[in-house]
Backbone bond lengths (Angstrom), bond angles and torsions (degrees), N, CA, C in turn:
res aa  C-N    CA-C-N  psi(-1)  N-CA   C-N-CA  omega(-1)  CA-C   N-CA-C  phi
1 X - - - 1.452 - - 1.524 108.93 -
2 X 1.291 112.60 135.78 1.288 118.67 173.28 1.297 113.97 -139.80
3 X 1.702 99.85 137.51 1.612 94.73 -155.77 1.993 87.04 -132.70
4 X 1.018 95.93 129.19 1.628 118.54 165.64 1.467 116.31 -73.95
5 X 1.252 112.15 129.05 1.251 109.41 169.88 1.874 114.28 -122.62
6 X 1.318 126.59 122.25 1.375 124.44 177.31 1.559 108.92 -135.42
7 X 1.464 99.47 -178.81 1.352 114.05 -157.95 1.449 130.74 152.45
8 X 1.137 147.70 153.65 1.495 152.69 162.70 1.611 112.57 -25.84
9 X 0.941 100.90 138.58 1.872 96.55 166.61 1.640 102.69 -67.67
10 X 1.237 98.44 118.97 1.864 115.48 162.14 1.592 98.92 103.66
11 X 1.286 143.72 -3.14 1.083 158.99 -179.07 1.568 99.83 -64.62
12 X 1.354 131.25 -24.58 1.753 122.28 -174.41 1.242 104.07 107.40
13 X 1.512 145.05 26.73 1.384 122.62 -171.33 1.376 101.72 -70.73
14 X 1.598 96.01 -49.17 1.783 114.45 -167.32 2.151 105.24 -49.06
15 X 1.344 108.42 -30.28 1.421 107.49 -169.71 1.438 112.88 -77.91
16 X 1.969 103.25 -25.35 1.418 99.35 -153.35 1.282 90.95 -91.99
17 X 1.571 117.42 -14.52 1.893 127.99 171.04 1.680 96.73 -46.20
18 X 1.094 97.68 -95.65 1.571 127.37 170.78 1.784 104.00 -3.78
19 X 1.538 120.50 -53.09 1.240 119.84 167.38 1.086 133.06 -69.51
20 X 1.481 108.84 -22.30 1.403 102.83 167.80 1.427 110.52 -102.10
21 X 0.900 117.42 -18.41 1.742 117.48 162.41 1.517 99.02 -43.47
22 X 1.546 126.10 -57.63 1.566 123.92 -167.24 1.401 98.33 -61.01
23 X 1.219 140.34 -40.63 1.688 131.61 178.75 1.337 131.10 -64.34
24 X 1.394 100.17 -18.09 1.686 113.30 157.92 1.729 111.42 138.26
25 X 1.245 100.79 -4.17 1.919 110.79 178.49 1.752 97.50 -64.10
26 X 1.165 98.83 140.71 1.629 133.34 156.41 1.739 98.35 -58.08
27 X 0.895 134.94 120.38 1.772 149.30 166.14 1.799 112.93 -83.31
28 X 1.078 108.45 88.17 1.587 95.44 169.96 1.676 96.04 -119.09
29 X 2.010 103.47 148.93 1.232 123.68 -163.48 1.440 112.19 -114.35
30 X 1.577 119.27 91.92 1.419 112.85 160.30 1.455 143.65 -3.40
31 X 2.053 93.04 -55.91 1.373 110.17 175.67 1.752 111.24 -94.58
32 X 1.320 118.28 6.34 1.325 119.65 176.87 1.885 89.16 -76.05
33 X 1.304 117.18 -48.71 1.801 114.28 -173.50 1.355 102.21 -55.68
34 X 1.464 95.13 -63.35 1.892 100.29 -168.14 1.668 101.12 -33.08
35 X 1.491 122.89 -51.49 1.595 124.37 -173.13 1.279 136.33 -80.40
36 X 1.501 83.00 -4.89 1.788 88.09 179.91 1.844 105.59 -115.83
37 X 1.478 109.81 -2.97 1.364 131.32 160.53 1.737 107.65 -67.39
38 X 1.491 99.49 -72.51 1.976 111.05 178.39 1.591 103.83 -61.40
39 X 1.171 137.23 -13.63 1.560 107.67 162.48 1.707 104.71 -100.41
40 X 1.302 128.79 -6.00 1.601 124.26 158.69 1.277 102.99 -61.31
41 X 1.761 128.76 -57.40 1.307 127.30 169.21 1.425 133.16 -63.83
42 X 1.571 120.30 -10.41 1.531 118.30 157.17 1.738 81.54 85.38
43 X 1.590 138.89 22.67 1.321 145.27 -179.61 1.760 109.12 -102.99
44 X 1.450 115.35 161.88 1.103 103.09 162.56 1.540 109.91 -83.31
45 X 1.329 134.07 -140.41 1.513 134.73 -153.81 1.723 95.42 -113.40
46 X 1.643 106.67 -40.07 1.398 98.97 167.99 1.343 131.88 -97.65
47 X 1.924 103.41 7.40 1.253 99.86 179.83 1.965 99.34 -74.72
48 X 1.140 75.66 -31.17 2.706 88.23 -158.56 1.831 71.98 -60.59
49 X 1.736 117.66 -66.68 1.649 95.20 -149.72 1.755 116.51 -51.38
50 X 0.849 128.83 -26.80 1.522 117.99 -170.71 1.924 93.88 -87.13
51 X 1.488 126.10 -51.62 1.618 123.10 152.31 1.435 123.08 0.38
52 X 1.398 107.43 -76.29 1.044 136.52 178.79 1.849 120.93 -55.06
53 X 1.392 104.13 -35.78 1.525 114.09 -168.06 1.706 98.78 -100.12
54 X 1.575 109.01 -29.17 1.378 102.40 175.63 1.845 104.40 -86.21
55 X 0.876 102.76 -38.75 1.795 88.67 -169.48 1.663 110.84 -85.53
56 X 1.578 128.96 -3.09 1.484 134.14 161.83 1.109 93.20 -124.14
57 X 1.310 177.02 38.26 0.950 156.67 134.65 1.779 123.72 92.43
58 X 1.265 100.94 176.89 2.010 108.94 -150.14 1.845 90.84 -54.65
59 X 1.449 127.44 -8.00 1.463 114.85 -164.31 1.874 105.62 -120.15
60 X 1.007 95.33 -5.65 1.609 103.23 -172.00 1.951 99.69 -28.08
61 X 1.078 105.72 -81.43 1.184 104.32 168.52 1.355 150.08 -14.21
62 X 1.536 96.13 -62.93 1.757 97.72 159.62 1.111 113.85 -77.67
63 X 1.301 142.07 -11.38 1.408 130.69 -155.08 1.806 91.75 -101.65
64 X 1.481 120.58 -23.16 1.507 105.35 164.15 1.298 109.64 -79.21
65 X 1.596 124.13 -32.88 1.771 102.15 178.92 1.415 113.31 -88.78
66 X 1.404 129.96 -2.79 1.502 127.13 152.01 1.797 113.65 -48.34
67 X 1.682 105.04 -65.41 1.350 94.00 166.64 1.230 126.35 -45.29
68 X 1.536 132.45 -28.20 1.405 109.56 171.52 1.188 131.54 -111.12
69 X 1.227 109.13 62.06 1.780 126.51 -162.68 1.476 85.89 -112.92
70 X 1.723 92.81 167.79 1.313 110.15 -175.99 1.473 93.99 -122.45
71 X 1.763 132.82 172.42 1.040 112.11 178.95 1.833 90.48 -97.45
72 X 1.427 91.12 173.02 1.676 106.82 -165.76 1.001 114.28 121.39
73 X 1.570 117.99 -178.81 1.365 135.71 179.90 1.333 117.79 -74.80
74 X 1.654 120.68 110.25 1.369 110.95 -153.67 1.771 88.87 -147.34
75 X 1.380 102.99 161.41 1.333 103.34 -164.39 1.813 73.69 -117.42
76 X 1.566 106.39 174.34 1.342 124.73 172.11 1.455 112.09 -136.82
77 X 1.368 138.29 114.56 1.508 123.57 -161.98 1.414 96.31 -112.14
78 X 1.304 118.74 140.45 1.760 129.51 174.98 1.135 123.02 106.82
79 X 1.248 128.04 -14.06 1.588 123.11 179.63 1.087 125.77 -24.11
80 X 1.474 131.51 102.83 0.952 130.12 169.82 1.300 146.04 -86.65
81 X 1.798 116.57 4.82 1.092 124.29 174.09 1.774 114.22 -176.58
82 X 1.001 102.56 -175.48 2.000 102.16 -164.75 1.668 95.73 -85.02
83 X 0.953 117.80 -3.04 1.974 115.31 165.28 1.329 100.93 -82.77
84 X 0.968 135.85 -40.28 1.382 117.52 -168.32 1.975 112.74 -108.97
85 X 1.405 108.36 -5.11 1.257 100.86 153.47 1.747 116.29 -85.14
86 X 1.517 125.42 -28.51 1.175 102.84 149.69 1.509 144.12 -58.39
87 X 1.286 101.45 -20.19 1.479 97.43 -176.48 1.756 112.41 -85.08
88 X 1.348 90.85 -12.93 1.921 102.73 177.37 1.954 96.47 -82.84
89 X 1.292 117.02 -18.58 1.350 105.53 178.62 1.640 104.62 -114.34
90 X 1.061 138.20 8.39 1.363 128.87 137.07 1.614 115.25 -101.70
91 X 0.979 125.64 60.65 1.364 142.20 165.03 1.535 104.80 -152.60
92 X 0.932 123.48 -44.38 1.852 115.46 176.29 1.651 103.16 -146.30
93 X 1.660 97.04 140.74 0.817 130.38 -174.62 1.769 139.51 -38.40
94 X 1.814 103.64 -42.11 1.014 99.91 159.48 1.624 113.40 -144.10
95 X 1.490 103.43 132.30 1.859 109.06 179.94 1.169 119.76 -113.87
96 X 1.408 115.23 138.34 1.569 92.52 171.12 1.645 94.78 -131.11
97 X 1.527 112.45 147.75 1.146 115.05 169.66 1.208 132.55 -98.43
98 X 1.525 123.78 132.86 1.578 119.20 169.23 1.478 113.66 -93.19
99 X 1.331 138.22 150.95 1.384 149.44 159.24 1.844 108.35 -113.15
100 X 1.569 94.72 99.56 1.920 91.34 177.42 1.658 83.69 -101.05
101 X 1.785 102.96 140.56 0.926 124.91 175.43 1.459 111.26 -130.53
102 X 1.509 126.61 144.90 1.364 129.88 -171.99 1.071 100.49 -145.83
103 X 1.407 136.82 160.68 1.426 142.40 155.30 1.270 134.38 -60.99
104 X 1.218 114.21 155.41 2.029 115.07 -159.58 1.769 100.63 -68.94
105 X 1.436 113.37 -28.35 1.433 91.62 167.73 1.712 131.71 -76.66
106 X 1.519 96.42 -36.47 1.638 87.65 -178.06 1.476 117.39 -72.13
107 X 1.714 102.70 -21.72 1.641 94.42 179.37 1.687 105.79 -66.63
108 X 1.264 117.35 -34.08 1.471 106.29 -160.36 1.908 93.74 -68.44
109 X 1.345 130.60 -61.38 1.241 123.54 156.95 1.581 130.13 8.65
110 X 1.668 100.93 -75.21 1.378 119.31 167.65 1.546 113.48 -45.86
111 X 1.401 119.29 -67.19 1.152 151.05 -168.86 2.081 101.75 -45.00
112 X 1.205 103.84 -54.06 1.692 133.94 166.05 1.282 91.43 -53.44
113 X 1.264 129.97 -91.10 1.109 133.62 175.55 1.794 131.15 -2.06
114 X 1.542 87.05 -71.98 1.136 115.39 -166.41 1.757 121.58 -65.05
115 X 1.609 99.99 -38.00 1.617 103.51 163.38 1.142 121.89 90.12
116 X 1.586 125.23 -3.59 1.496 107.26 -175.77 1.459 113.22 -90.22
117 X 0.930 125.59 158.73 1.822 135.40 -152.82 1.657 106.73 -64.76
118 X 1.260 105.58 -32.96 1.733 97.92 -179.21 1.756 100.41 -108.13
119 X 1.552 127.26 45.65 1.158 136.58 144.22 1.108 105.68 -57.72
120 X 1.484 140.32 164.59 1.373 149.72 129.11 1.186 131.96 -61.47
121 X 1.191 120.88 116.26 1.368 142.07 -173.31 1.492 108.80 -73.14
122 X 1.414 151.41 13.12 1.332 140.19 -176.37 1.593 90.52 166.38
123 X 1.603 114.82 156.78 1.085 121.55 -166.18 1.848 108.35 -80.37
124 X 0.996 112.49 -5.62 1.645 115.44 165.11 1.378 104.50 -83.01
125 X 1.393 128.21 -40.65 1.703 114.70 -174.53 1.674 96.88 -60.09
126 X 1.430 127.08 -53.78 1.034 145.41 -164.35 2.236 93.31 -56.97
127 X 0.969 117.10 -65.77 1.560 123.28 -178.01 1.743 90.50 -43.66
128 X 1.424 115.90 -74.55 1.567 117.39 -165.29 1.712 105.86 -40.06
129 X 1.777 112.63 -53.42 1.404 105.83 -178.85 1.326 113.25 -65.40
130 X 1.519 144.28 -9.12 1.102 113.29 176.96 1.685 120.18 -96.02
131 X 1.435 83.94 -19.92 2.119 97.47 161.90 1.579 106.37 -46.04
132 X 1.832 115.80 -57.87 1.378 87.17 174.34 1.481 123.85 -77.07
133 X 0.959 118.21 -18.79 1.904 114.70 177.16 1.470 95.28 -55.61
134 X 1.280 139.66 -62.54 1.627 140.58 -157.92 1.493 88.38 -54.88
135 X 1.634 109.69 -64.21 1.588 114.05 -175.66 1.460 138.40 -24.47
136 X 1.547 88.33 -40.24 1.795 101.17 -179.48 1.819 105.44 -88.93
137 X 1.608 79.25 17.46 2.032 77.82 -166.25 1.249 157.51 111.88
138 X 1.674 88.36 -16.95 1.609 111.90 -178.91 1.894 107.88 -55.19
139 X 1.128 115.95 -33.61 1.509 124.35 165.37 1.355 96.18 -35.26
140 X 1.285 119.47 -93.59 1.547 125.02 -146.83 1.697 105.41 -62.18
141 X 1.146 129.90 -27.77 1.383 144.57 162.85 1.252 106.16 -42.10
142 X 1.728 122.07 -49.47 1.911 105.91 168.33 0.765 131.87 -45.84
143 X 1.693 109.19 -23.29 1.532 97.93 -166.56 1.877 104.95 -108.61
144 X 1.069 109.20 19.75 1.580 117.42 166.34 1.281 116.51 -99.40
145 X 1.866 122.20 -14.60 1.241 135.97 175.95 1.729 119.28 -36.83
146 X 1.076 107.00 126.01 1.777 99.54 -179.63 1.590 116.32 -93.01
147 X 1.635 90.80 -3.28 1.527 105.24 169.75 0.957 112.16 -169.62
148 X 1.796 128.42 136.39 1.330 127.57 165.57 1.475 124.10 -118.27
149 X 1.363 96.41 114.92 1.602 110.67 -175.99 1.791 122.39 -89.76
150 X 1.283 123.32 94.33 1.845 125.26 160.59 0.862 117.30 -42.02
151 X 1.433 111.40 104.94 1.545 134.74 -172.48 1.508 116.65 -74.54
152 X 1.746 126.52 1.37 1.402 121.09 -143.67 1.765 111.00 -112.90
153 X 1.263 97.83 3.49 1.920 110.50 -172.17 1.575 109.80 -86.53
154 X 1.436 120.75 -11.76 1.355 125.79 -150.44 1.258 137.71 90.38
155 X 1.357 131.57 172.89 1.451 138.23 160.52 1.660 125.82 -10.75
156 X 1.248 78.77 -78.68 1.626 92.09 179.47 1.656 125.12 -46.73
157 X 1.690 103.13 -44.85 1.032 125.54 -176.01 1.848 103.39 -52.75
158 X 1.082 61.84 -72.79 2.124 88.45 -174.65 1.539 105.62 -47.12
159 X 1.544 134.28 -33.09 1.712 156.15 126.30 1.469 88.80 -10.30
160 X 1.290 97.97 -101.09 1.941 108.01 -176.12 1.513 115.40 -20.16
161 X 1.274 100.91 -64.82 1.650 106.62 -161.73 1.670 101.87 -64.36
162 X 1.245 123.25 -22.40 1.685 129.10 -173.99 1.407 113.74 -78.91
163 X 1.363 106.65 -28.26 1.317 113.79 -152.54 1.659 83.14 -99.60
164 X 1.560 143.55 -32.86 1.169 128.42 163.89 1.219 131.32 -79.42
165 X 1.780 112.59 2.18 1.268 100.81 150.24 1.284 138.43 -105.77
166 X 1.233 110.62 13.12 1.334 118.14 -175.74 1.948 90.58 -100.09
167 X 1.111 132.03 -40.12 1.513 128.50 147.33 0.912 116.80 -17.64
168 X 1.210 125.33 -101.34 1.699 129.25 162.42 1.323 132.60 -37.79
169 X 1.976 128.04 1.60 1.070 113.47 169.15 2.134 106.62 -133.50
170 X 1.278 95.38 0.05 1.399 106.05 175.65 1.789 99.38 -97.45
């Protein structure tokens, strides 16, 4: 089973990874390629991701962290659009997708929080980056979601909601 996880920057993908990583899934990171791509390219993280999707195309991305999958139960964190959840479902057999969604304030919060250099600094950097996330597609990807989880109650919450879907799909 392989289960996708996408969403907004600061929305929880990375947490709801992390939880199912603790249940026994393999964790591979979308934005681990995008970053280890933009310092091969001397780019920032969003200069290589749009780089990357314009000069190989809408899957570039998954198709390097597909190559480095193991077989098994593996989660995929970042999806950014319906090219690369197809290409995760014509390569293995069964996917299911999550969409964690949170609101524009707590993600920017998180995002503050969180510290890495191509975060957004003010709630307009944060608006512009999610124009391109929708852009590459992440829009039409909600509505392929096999589940959508509200990221905005906390820990526990976001605990709860993980732990009944891996119930209902294990």
């Amino acid at each position: 089973m392989i289960i996708g996880v996408a969403g907004l920057p600061g929305a929880g993908k990375t947490t709801v990874s992390r939880l199912l990583g603790e249940a026994g899934f393999r964790v591979y990171s979308m934005g681990d390629i995008v970053r280890r791509r933009a310092a091969e390219l001397g780019m920032s993280t969003d200069e290589a991701s749009v780089y990357l999707r314009i000069t190989r195309g809408a899957r570039a991305v998954v198709v390097d962290l597909i190559n480095e999958m193991e077989e098994g139960n593996a989660v995929v964190e970042g999806l950014r659009s319906v090219d690369e959840l197809d290409a995760l479902r014509e390569r293995f057999n069964s996917v299911f997708l999550i969409y964690v969604a949170s609101s524009m304030g707590v993600r920017f919060s998180r995002l503050k929080n969180r510290g890495r250099p191509d975060d957004p600094r003010s709630p307009s950097d944060l608006i512009a980056r999610d124009y391109r996330e929708l852009k590459f597609g992440l829009a039409e990807l909600i509505s392929r979601a096999d589940r959508i989880i509200l990221n905005d109650d906390g820990l526990e919450s976001l605990r709860e909601s993980v732990r009944n879907i891996i119930q209902a799909i294990v």
